[in-house]
N, C-alpha and C positions, 0 to 999 in steps of 0.2 A: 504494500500500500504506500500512497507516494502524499508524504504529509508535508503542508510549511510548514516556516518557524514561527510564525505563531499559535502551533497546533498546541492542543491538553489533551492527555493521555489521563483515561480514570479509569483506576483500578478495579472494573467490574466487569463482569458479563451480565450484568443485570440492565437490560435497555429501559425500564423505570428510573432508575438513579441515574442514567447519562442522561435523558430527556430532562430532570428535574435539576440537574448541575446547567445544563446547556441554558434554561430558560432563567436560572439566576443569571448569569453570566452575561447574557443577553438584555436583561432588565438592569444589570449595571453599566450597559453599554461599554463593555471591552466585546476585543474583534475575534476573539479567539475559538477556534472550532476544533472542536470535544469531539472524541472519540473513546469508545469502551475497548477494554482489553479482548472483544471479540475477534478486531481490526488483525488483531498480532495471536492468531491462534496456533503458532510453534512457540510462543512463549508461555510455560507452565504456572499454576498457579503457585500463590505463595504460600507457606507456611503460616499461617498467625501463630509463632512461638512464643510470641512476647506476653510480659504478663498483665501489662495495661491494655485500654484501648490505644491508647499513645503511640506504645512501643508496636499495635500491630497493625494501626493505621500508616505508621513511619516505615514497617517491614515493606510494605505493596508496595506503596512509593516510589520508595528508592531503587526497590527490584526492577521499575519497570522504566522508571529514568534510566539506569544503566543499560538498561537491554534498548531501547529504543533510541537514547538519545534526546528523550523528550522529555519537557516540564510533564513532571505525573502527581494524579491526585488522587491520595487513595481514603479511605475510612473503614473506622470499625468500629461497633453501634451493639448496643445489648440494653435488656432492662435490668434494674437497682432496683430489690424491694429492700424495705426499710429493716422489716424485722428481721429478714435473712443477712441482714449486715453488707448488703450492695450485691448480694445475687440475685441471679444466677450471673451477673456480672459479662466479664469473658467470655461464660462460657453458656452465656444465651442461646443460642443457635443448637448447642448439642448437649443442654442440660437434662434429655431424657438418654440421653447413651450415643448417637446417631445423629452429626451434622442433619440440621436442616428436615427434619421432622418435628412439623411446627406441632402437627396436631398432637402429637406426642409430648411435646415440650409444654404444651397451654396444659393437658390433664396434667403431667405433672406437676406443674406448680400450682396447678387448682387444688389438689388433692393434700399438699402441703402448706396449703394455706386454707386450711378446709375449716378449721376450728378459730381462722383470727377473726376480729369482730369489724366494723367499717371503721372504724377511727382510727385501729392498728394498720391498715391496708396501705399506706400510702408508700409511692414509688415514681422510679421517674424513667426515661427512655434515656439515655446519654450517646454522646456520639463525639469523638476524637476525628476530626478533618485533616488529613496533612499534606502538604506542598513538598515536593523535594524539586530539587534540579540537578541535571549529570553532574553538575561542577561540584555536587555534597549539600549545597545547601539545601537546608530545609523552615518548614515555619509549620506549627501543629496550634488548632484552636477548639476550642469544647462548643456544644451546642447540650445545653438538658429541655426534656421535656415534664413538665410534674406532673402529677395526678393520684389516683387510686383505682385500686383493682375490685375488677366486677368477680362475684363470687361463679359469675358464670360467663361463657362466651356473647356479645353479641354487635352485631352486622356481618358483613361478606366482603368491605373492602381491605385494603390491605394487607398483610401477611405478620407470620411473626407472634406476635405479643398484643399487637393491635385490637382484634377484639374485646380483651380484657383491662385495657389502659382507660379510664376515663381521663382527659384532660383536666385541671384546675379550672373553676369557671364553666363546665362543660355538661350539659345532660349527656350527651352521647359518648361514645368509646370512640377510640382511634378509628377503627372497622365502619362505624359510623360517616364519620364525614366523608364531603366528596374530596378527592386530591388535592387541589386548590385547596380549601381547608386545611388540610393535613398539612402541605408543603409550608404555608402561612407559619402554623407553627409550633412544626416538628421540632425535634432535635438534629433533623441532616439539614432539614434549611436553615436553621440559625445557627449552624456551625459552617454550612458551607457557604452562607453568606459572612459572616464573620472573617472568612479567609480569601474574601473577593482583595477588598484592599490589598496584601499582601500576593496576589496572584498580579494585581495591578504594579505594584510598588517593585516588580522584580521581573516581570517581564512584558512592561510599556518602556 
């Protein structure tokens, strides 16, 4: 694939998250055109070995700055409940055994939070954004989203953790609003807008 220099390269195969980077990017009026790590499918995925979101937002990153050559921007996003002391944390995605079996992941954390009461519930979506570029440099910014957990699933949009997040301020779950909604304000959008500046300030 034949990119300029003003391309961004984002750590995903997920064509939701580059549509929702592209349309921040766009709304802050820089020129720069997004690409997902689909574009470069002999480059493997990363490892998340780190034990932050930080550390494994900053891992994709950088992996994919040096393989490409490109400004790259990667994230890594999970939910904090309160009483589990910020889990399932990191390990959101595969807190029932098995990367990425959500349905799996929402019973088990229903199940272990089966006996707390609504006032104990409270939790938050967090998301680590980070910028790297070939030359090493990098810049890493936080987005949280607050709320509390529904003792049971409900809507159909979104993925994840989503049906069971209510936002602060919010009748409905994450799973509830429409994207527009969600994107307003998420924990990817207030983190990947947070990191526009800095995508601005280092490669305008």
């Amino acid at each position: 694939m034949t990119s300029t220099p003003s391309s961004l390269i984002l750590a995903t195969r997920n064509a939701g998250k580059v549509s929702e980077l592209r349309a921040i990017l766009a709304d802050a009026g820089l020129p720069h055109g997004l690409v997902g790590a689909d574009a470069y499918p002999e480059i493997p995925d990363v490892k998340e070995t780190g034990v932050t979101f930080a550390e494994n937002a900053l891992l994709k990153a950088h992996a994919l700055a040096r393989a490409t050559g490109l400004p790259a921007v990667a994230d890594d996003s999970g939910l904090c409940v309160d009483v589990l002391h910020g889990a399932p944390g990191i390990f959101s995605a595969r807190w029932a055994g098995r990367h990425g079996d959500d349905k799996a992941n929402l019973d088990l954390l229903l199940a272990q939070l089966g006996d707390i009461a609504d006032e104990n519930r409270g939790a938050h979506f967090f998301c680590a954004a980070a910028l790297a570029l070939p030359d090493g440099t990098e810049r890493v910014v936080e987005g949280r989203l607050l709320g509390t957990l529904r003792h049971a699933p409900s809507g159909t949009g979104g993925f994840g953790y989503d049906p069971i997040l209510q936002p602060l301020g919010e009748s409905r779950t994450c799973a509830e609003l429409t994207p527009d909604e969600k994107n307003a304000i998420s924990h990817r959008g207030h983190a990947f807008r947070a990191l526009v500046p800095f995508i601005r300030a280092l490669l305008t």
